[in-house]
N, CA, C and O atoms as a CHARMM CRD file, in Angstrom:
* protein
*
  256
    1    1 UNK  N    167.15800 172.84100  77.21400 PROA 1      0.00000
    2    1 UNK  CA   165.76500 172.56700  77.47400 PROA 1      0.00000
    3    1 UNK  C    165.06400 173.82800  78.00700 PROA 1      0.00000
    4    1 UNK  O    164.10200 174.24900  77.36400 PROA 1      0.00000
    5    2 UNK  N    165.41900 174.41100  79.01800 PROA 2      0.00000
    6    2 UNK  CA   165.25000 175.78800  79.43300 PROA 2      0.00000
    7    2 UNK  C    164.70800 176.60100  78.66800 PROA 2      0.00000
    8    2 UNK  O    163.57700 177.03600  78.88500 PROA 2      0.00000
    9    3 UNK  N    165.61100 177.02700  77.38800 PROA 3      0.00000
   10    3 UNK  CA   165.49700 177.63000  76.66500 PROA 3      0.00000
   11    3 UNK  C    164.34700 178.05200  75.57600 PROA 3      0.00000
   12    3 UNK  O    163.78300 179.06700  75.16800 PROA 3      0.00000
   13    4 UNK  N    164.35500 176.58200  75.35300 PROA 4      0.00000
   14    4 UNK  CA   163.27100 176.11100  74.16900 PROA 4      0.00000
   15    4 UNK  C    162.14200 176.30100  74.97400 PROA 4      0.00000
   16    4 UNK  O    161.43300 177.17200  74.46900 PROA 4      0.00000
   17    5 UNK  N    161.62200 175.80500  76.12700 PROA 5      0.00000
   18    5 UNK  CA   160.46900 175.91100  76.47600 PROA 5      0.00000
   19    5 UNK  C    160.46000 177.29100  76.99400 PROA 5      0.00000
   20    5 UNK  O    159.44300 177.87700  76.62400 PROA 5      0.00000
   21    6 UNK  N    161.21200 177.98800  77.69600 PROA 6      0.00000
   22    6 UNK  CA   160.67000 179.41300  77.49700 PROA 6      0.00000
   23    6 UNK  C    160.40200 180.33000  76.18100 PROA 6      0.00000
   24    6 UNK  O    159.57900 181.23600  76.30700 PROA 6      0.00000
   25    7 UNK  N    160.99900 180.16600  75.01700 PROA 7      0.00000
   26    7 UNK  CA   160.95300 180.48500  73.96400 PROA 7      0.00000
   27    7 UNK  C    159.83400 180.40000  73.54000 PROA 7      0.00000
   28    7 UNK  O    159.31200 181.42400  73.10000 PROA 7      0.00000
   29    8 UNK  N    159.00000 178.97200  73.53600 PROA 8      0.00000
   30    8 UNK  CA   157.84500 178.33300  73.59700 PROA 8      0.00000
   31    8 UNK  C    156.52300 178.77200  74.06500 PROA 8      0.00000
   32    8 UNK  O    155.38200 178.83700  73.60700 PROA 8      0.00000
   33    9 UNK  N    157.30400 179.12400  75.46900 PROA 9      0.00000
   34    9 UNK  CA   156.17100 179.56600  76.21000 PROA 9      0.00000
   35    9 UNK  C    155.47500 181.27500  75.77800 PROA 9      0.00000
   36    9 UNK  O    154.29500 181.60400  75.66100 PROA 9      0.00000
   37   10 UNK  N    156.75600 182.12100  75.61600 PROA 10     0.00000
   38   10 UNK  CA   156.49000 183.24500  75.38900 PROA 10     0.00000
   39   10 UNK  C    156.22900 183.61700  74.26300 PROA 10     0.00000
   40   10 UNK  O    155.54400 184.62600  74.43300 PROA 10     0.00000
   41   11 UNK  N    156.35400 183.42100  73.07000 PROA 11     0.00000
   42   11 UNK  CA   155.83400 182.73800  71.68100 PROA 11     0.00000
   43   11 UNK  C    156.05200 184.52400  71.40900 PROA 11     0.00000
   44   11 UNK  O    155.03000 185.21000  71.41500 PROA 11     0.00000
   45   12 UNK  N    157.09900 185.04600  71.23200 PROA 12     0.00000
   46   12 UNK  CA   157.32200 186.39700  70.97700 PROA 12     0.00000
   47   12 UNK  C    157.00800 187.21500  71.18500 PROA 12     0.00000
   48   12 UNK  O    157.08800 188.20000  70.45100 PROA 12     0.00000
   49   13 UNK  N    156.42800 187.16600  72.45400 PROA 13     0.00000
   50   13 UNK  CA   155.50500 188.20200  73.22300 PROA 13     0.00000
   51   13 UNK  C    156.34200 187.93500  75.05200 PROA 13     0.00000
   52   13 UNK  O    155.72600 187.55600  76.04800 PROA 13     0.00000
   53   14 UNK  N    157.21900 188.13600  75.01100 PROA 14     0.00000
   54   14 UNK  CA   158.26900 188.77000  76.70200 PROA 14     0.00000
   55   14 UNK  C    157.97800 189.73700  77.09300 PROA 14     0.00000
   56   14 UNK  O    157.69500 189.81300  78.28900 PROA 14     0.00000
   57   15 UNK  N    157.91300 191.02900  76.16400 PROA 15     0.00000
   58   15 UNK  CA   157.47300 192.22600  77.17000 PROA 15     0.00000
   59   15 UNK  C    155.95900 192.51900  77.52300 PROA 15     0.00000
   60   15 UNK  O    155.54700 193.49600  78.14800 PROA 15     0.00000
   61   16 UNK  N    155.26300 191.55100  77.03400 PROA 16     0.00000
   62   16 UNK  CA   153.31600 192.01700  77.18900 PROA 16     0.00000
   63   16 UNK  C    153.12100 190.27800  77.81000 PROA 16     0.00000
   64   16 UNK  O    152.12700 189.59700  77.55800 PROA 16     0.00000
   65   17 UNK  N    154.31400 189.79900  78.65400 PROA 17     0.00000
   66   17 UNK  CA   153.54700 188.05400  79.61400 PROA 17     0.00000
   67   17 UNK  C    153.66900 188.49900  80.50500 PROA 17     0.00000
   68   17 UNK  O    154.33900 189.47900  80.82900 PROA 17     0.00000
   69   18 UNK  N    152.73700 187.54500  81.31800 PROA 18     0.00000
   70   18 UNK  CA   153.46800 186.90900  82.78400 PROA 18     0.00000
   71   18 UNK  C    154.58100 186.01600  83.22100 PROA 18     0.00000
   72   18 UNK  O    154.85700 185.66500  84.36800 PROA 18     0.00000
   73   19 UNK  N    155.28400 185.65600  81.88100 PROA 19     0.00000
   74   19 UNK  CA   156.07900 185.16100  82.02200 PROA 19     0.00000
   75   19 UNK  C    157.72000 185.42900  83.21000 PROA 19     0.00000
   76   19 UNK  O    158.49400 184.71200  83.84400 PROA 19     0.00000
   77   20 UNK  N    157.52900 186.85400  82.94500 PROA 20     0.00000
   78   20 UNK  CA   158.97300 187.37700  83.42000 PROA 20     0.00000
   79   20 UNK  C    158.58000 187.37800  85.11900 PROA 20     0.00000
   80   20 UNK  O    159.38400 187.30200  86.04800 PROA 20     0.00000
   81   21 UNK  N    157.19600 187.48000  85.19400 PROA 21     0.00000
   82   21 UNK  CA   157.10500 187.85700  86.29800 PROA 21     0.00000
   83   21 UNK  C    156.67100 185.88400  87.47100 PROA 21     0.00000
   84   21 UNK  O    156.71600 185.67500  88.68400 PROA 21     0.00000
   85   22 UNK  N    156.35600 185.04000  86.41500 PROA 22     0.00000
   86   22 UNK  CA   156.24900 184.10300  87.11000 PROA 22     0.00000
   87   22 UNK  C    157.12500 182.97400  86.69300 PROA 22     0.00000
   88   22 UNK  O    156.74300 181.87200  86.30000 PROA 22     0.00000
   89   23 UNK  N    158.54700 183.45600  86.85300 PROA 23     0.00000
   90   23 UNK  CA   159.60100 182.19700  86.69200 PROA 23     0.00000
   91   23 UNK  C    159.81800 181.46700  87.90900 PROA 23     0.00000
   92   23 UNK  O    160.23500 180.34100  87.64000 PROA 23     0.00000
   93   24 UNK  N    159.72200 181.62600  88.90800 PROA 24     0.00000
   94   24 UNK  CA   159.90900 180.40400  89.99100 PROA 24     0.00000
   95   24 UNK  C    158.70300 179.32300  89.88700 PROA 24     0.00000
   96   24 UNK  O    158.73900 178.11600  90.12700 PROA 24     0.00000
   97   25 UNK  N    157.37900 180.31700  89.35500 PROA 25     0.00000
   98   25 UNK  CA   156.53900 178.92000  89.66800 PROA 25     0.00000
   99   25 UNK  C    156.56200 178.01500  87.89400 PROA 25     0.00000
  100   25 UNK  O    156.03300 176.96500  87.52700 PROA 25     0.00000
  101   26 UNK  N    157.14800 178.70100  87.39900 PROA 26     0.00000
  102   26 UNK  CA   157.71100 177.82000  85.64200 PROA 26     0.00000
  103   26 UNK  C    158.35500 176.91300  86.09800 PROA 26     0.00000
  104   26 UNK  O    157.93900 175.78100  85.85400 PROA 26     0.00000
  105   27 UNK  N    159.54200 177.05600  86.88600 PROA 27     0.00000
  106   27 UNK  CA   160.67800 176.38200  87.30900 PROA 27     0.00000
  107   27 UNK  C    159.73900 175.29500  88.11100 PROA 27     0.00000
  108   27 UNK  O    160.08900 174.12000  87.99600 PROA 27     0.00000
  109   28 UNK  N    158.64200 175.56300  88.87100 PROA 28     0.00000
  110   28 UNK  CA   158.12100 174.34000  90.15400 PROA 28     0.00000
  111   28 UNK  C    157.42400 173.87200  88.83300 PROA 28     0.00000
  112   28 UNK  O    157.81500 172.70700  88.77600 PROA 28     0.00000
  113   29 UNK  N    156.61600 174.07100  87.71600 PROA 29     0.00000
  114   29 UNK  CA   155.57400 173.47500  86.96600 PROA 29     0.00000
  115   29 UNK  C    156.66000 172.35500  86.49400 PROA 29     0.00000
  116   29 UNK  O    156.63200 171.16400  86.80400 PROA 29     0.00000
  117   30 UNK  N    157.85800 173.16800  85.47200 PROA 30     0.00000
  118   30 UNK  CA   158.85900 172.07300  84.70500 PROA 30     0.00000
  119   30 UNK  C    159.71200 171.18800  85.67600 PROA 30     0.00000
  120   30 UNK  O    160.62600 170.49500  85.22900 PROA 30     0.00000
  121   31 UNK  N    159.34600 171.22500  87.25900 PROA 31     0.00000
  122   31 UNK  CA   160.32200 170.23900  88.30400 PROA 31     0.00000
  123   31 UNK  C    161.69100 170.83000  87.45500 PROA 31     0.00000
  124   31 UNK  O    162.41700 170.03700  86.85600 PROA 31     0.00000
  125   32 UNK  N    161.97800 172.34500  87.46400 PROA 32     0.00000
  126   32 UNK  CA   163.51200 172.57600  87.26300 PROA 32     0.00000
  127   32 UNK  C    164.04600 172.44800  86.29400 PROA 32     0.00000
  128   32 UNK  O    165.24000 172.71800  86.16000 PROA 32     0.00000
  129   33 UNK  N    162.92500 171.77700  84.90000 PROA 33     0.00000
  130   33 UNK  CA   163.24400 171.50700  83.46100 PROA 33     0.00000
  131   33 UNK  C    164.35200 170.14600  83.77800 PROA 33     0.00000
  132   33 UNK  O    165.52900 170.09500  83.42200 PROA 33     0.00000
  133   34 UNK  N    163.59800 169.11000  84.53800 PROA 34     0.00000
  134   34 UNK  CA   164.25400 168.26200  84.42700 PROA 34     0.00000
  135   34 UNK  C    163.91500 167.30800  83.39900 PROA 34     0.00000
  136   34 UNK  O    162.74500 166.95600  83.24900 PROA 34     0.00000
  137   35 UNK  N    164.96700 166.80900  82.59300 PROA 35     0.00000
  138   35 UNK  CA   164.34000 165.78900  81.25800 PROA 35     0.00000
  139   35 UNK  C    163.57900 164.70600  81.87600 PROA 35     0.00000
  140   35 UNK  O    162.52700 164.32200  81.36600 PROA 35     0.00000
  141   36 UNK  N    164.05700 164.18800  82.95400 PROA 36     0.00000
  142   36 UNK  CA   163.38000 162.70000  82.79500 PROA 36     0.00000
  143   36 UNK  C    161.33400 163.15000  83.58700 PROA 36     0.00000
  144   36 UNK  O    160.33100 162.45200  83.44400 PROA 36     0.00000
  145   37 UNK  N    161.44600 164.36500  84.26100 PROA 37     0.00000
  146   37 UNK  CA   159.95000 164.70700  84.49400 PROA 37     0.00000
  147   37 UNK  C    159.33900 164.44400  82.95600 PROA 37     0.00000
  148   37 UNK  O    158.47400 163.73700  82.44000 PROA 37     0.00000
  149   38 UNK  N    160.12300 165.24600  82.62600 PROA 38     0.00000
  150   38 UNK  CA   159.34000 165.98400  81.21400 PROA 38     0.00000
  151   38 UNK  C    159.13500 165.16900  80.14400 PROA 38     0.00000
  152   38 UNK  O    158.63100 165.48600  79.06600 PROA 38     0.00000
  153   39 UNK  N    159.67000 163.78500  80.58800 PROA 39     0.00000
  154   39 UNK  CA   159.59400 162.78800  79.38900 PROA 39     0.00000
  155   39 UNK  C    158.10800 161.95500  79.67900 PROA 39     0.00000
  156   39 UNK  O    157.34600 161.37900  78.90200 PROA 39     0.00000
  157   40 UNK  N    158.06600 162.16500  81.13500 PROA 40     0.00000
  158   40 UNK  CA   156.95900 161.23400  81.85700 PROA 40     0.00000
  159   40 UNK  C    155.48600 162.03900  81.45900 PROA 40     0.00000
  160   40 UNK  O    154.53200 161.70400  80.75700 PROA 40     0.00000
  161   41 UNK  N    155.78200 163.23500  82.24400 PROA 41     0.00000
  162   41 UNK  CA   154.55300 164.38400  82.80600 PROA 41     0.00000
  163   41 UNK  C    153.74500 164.50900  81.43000 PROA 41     0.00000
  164   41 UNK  O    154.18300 164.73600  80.30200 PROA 41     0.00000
  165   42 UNK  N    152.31300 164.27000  81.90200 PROA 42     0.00000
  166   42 UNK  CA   150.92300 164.45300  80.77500 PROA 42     0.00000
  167   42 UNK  C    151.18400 165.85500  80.95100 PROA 42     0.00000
  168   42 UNK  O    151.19500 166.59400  81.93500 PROA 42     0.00000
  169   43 UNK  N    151.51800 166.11200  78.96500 PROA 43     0.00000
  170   43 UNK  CA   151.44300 167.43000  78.55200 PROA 43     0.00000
  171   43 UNK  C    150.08500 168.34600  78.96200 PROA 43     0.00000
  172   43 UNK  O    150.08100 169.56200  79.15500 PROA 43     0.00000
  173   44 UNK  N    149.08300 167.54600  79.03100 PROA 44     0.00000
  174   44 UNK  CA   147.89400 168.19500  79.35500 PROA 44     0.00000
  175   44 UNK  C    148.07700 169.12100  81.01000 PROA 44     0.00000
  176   44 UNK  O    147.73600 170.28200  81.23500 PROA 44     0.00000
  177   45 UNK  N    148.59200 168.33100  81.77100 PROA 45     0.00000
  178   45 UNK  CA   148.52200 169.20800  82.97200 PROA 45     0.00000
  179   45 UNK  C    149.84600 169.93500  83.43800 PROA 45     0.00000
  180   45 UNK  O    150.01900 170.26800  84.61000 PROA 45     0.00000
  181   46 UNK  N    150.88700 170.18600  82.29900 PROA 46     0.00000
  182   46 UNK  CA   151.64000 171.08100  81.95600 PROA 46     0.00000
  183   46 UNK  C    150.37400 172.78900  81.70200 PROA 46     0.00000
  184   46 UNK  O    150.25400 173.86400  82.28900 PROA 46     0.00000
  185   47 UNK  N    149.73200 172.14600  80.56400 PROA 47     0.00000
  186   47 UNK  CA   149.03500 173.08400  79.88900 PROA 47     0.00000
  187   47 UNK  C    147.78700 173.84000  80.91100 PROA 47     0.00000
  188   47 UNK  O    147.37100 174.95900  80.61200 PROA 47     0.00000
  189   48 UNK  N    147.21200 173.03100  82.23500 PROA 48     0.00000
  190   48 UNK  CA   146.47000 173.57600  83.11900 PROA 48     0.00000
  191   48 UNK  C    147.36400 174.12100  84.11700 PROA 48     0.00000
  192   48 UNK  O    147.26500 175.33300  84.30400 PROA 48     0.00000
  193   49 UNK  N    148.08200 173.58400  84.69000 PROA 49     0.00000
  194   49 UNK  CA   149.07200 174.54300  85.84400 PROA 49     0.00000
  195   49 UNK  C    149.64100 176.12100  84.81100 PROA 49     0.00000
  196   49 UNK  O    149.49100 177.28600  85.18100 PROA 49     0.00000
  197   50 UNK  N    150.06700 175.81600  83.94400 PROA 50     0.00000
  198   50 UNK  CA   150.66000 177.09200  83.00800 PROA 50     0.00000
  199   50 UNK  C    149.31400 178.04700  83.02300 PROA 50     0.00000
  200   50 UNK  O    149.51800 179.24900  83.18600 PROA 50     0.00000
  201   51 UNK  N    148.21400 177.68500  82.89500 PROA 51     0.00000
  202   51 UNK  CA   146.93500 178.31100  82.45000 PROA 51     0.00000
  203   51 UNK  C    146.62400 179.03800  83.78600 PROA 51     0.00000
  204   51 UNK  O    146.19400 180.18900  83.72300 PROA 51     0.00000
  205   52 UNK  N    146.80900 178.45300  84.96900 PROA 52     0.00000
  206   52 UNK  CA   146.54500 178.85600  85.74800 PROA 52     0.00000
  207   52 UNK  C    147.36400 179.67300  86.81300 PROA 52     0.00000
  208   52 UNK  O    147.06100 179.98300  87.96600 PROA 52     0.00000
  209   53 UNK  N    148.51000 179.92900  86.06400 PROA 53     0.00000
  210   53 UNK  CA   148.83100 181.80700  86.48500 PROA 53     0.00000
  211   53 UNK  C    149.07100 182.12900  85.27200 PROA 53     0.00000
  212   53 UNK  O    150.23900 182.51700  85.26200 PROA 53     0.00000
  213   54 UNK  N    148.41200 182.22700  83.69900 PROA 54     0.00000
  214   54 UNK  CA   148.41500 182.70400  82.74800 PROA 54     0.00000
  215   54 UNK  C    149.61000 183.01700  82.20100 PROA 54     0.00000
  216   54 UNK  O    149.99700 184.18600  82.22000 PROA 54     0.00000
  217   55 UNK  N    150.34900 182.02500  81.64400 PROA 55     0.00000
  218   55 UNK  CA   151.41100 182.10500  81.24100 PROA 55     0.00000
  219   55 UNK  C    151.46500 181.14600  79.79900 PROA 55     0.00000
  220   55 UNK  O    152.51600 180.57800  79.50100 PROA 55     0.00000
  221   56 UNK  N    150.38600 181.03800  79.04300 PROA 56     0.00000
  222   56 UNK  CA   149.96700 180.03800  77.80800 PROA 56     0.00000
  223   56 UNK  C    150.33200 181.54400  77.02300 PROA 56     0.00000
  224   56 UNK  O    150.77000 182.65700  77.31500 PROA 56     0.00000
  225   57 UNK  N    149.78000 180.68900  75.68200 PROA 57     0.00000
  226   57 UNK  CA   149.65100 181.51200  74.20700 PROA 57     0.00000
  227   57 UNK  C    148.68200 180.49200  73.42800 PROA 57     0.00000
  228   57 UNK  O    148.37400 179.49200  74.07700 PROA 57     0.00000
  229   58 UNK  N    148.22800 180.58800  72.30300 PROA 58     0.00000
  230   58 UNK  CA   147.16500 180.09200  71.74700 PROA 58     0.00000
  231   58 UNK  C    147.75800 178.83700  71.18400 PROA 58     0.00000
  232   58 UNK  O    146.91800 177.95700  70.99500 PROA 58     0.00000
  233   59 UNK  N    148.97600 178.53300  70.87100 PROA 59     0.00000
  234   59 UNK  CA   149.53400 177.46500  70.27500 PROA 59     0.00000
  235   59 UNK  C    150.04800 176.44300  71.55700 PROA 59     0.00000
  236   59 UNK  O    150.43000 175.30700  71.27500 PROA 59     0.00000
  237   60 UNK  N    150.03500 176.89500  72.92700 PROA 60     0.00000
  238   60 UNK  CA   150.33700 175.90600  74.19900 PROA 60     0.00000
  239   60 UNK  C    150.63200 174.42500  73.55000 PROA 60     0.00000
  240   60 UNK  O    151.64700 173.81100  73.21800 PROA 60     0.00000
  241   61 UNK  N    149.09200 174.14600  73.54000 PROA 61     0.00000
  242   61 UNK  CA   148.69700 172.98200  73.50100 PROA 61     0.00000
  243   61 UNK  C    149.27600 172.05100  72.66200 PROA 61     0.00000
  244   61 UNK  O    149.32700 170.85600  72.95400 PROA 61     0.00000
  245   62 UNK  N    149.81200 172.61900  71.41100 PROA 62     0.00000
  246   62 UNK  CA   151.06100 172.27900  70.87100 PROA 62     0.00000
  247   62 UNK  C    151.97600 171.61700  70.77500 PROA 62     0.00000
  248   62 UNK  O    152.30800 170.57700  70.20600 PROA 62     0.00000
  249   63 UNK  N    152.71100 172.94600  71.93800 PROA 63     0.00000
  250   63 UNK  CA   153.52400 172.92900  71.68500 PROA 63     0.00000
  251   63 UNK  C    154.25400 172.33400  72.90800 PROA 63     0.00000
  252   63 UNK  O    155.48500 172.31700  72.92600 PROA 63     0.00000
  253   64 UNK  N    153.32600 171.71700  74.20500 PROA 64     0.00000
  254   64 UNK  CA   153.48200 170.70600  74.95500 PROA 64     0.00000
  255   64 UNK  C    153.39800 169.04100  74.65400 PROA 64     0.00000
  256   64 UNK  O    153.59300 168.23800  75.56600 PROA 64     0.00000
């Protein structure tokens, strides 16, 4: 799960995100990439917490 959604998130662009630099608060957004959050949690406010330390790509919305 980890995986995929960072993959996701960084959409082939790792060395030009914020990604590398904001993995603890990825880890607090995904509650730790736990499945049963992630089965519950409105993709939509996945997509505003992510937005708001800039860590989207144009396909996010997607791909949440």
């Amino acid at each position: 799960m980890y995986a995929l959604i960072l993959a996701q998130l960084s959409n082939h662009r790792w060395a030009n995100s914020n990604i590398r630099n904001n993995m603890n608060n990825i880890y607090s957004i995904f509650h730790n990439f736990d499945k049963n959050y992630l089965i519950a949690v409105d993709p939509d406010d996945l997509v505003f917490k992510l937005k708001e330390i800039y860590c989207t790509n144009p396909t996010i919305k997607k791909q949440m």
